[in-house]
KEZA-828956 format. One record per atom (N, C-alpha, C, O, CB): x, z, y; residue in one letter. Coordinates in steps of 0.2 Angstrom, whole numbers, plus 5000, padded with zeros to 4 digits. Each point is the difference from the previous one (the first is absolute). Last residue first. Glycine has a CB too. Layout:
# residues N
XZYA
...
//
This chain:
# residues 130
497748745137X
499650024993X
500250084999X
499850034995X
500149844998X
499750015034X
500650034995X
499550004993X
499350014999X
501550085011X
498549735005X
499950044998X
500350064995X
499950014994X
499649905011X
500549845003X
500250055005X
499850075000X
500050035006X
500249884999X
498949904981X
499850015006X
500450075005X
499750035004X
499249904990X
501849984986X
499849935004X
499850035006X
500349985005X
499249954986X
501950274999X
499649974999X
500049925002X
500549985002X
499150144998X
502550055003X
499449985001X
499549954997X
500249954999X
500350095008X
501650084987X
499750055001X
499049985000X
499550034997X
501850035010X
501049814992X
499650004996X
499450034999X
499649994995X
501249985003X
500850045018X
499649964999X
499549984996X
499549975001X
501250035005X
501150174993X
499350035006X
499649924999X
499450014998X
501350085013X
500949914974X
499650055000X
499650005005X
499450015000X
501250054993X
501249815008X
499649974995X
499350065001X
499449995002X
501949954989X
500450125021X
499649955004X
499649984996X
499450015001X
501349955007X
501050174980X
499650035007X
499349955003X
499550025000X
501750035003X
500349854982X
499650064998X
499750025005X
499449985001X
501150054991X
501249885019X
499449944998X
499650034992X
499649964999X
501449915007X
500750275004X
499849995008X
499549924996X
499649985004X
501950085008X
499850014972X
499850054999X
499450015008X
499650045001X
501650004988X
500649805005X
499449984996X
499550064999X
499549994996X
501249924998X
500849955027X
499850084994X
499650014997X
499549995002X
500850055002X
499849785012X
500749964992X
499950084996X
500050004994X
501349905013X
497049955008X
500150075000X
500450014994X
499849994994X
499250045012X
500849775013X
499550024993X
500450055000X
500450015004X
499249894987X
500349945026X
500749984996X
499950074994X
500450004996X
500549945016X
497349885000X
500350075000X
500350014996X
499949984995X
499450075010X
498949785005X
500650005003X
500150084998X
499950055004X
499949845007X
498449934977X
500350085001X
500549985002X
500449964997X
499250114995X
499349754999X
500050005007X
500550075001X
500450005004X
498349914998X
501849974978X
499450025003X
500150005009X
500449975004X
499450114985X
501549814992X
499749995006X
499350035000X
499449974999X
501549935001X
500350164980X
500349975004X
499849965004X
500149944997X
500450094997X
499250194993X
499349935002X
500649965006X
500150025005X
498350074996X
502950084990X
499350014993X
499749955004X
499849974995X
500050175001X
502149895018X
500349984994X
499150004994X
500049964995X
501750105009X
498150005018X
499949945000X
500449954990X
499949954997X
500250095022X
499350204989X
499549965000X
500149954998X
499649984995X
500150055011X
501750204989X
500149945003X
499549924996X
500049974995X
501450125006X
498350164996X
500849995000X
500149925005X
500649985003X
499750104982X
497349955008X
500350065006X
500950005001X
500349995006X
498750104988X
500049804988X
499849985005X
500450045004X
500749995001X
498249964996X
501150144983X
500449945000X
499949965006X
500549985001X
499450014989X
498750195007X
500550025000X
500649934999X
500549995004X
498850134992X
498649865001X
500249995006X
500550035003X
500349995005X
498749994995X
500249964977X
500449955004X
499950045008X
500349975005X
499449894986X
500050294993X
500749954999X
500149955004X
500549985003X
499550044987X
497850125012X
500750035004X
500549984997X
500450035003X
499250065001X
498549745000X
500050074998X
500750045001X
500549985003X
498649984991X
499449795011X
500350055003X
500050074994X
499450024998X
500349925015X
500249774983X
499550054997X
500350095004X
500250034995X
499649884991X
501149815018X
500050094999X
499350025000X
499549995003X
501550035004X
499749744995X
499750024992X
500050085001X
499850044995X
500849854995X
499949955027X
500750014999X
499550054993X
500350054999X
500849935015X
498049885004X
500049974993X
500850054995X
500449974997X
499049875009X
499850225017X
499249984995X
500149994994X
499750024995X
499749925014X
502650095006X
499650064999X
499549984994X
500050024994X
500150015019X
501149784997X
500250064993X
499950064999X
500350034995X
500349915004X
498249935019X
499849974993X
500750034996X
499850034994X
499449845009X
500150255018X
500349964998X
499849964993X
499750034995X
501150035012X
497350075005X
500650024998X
500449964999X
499649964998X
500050124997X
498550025020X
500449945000X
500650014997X
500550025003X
498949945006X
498150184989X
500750025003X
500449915000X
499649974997X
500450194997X
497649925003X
500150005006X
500849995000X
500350005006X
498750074997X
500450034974X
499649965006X
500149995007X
500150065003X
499449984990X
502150024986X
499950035004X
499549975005X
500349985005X
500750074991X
500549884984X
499350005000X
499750045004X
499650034997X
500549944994X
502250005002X
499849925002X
499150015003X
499749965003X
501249974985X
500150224994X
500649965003X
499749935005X
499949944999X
500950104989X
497650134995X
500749965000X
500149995006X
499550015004X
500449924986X
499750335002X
499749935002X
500449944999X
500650004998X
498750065010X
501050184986X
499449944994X
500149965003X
500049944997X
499150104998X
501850145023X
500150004991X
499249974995X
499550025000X
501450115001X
498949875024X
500649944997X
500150024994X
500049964996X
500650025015X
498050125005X
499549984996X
500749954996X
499949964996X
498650045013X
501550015017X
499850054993X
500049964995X
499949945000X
499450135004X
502049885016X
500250004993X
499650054995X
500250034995X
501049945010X
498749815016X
499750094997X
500250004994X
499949964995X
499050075012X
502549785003X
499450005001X
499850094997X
500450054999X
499549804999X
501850025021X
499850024993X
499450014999X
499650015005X
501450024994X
499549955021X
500249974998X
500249974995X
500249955000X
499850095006X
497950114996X
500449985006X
500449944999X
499649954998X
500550165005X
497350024987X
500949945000X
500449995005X
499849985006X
499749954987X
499050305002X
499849925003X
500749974999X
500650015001X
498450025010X
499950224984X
500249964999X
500049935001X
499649974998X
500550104998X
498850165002X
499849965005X
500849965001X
500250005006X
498750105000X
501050044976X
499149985002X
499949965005X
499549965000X
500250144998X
502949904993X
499650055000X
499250005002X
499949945002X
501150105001X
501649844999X
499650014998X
499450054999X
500350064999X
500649885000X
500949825013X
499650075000X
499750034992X
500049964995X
499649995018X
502749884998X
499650034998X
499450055002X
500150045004X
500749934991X
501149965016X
499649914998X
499550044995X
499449975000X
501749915001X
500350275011X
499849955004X
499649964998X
499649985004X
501350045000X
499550154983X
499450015003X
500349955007X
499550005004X
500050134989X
501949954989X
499549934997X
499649985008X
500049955001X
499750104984X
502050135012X
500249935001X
499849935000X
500249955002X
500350124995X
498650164999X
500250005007X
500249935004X
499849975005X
500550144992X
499449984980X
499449975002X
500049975006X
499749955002X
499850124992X
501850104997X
500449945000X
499549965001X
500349965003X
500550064990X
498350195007X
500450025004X
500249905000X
499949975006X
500350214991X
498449894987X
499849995006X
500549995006X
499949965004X
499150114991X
501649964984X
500149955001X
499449985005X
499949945001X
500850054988X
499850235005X
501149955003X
499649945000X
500349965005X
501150104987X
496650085002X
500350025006X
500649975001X
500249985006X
499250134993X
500049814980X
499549995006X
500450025005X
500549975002X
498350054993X
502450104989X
500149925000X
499549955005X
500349965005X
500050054982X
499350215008X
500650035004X
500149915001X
499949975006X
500850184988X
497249894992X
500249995008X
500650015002X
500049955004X
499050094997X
501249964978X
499849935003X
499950025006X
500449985004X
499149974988X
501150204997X
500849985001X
499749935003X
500449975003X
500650104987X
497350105004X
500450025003X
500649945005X
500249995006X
499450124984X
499249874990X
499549965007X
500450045004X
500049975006X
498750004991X
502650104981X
499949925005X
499549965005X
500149955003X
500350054988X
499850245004X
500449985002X
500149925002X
500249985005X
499950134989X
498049994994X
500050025007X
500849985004X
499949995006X
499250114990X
500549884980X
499549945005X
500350035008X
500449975004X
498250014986X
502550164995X
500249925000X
499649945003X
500349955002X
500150084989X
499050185004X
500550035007X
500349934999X
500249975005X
500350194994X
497849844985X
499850035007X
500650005004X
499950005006X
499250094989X
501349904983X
500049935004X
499650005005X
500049945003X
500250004988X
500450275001X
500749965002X
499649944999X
500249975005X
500950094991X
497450094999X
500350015008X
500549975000X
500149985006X
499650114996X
499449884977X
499449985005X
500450035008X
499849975005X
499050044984X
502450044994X
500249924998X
499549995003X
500149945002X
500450034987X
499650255010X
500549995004X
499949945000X
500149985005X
500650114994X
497650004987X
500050015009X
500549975002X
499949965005X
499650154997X
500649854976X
499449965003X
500150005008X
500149965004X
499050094986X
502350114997X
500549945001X
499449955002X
500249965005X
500850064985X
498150205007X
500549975005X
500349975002X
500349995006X
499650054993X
498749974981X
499650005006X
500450005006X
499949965005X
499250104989X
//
């Protein structure tokens, strides 16, 4: 019965720790977000800028953002967004979609693009934290 209780509090102190270590990752990758938010938006009241709004981006494809005007090797470049390829992206745009339009020399720490991966993924289509 004790070895039950302790094997039910230790993966209790394990969940709690990793949504723990996610927000800590959100909150660093709200913070890098910083870099986005010239050409980016995201959140409820999100609108395309330069770029296009990034809810709603883990699943989506690549290219499909309404209203937005994407290069054609954006559109036709088959990404399916999630956190490998966009972790691959992020390091460097132009080498992953070559001729996008994205003007940014990408985020070479891979622990500063986790970060970002997570907060954005945070949001919903509709800009909605889940």
């Amino acid at each position: 019965m004790q070895k039950q209780i302790f094997g039910t509090l230790f993966v209790m102190a394990i969940a709690t720790a990793a949504s723990g270590a996610l927000a800590q990752d959100a909150d660093a990758g709200k913070t890098s977000f910083n870099k986005c938010l010239a050409c980016h938006a995201i959140g409820e009241n999100a609108k395309n800028k330069v770029g296009p709004v990034l809810n709603g981006l883990d699943g989506r494809k690549s290219g499909t953002v309404e209203g937005y005007n994407y290069s054609d090797a954006n559109k036709n470049s088959g990404i399916t967004w999630n956190k490998e390829t966009f972790l691959e992206y992020i390091k460097d745009p132009k080498a992953k979609i070559p001729g996008t339009k994205m003007a940014f020399a990408g985020i070479k720490k891979e622990d500063e693009a986790n970060a970002l991966w997570a907060y954005i993924a945070g949001f919903d289509k509709d800009g909605k934290t889940k």
